[in-house]
N, C-alpha and C positions, 0 to 999 in steps of 0.2 A: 630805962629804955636805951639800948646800945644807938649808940649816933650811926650816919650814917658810911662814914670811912670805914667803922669795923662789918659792918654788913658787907659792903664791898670789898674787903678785903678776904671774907669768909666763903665769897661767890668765887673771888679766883683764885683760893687755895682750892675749892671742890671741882672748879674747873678743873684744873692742875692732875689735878685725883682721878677724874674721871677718863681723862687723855692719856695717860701713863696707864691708869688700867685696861684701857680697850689693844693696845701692845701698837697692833698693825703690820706692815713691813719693815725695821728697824729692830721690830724681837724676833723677826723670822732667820737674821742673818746667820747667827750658825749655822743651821741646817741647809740655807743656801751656799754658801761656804764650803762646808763636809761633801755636801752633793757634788759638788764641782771639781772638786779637788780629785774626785774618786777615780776617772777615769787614769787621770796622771797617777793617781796611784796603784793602780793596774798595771800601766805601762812601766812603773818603776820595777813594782815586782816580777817581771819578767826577764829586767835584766838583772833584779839583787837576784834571783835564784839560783842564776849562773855562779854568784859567790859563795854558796853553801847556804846551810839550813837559818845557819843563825842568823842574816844579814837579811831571811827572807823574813825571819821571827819577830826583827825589830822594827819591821812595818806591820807584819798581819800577824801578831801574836794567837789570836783566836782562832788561824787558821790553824797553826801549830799546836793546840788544845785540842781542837777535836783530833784533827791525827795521829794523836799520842796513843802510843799501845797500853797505856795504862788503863786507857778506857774502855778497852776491849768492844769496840764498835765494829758493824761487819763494814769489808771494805766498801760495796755499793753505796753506803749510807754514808762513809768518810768523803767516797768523791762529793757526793752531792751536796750535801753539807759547806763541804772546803770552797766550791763554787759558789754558794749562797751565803756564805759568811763574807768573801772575797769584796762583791759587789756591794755587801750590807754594813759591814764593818764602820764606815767613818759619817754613812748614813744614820744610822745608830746612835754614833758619836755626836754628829750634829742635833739629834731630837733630844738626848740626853742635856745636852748645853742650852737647846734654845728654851727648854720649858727652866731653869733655871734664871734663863736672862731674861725670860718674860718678869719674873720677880723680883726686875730692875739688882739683880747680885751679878755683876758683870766678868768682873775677876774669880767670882766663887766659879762659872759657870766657863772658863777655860780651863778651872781644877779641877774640875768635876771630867771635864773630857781625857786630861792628863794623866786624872785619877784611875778612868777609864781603860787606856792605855796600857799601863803600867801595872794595872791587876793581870791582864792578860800576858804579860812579859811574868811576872812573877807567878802564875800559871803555869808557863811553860817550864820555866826554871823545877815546880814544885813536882810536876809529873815527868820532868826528864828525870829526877832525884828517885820517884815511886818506882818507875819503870827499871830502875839498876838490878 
């Protein structure tokens, strides 16, 4: 018959367990984060466009993907898209990150948005290369 300290001790490990897995507002933060930041980054890219294409790529690579004439997309569908990708982008970013951080992998889940990032920069790179 286990004494009574391992009983206790076995109540507030499943404590433990059971508060770590209900998340709350603490795994919501990337996505609160990403959402916030979105505006400013709006306003950034309005004035990186004035610097050319590529300065606008390295904030909204995704935008720069569907624009790509490799896709052969009709133009009506490229505006609206390039608008909805615009406002959705670091929105995205952030759900991708927080259902990660929910699985207590904290650092995985700033890679994961990096990773994010950086697929659509090498995107771009891959369909400016198709399009020659």
């Amino acid at each position: 018959m286990p004494s009574s300290a391992v009983v206790e001790s076995r109540k507030k490990r499943a404590g433990k367990k059971k508060s770590s897995a209900r998340g709350g507002w603490k795994s919501l933060w990337p996505l609160i984060v990403c959402c916030a930041v979105t505006p400013f980054a709006v306003r950034a890219a309005s004035i990186l466009a004035l610097e050319g294409p590529k300065a606008f790529a390295l904030l909204y690579p995704w935008v720069v993907v569907i624009r790509s004439q490799a896709l052969h997309l009709p133009p009506d569908l490229v505006s609206t898209l390039s608008q909805w990708v615009i406002y959705a982008q670091f929105p995205l970013y952030g759900m991708l990150m927080t259902l990660t951080f929910r699985a207590d992998r904290h650092l995985r889940a700033f890679i994961i948005g990096l990773v994010a990032h950086f697929t659509g920069l090498f995107a771009v790179v891959l369909l400016a290369y198709l399009a020659q």
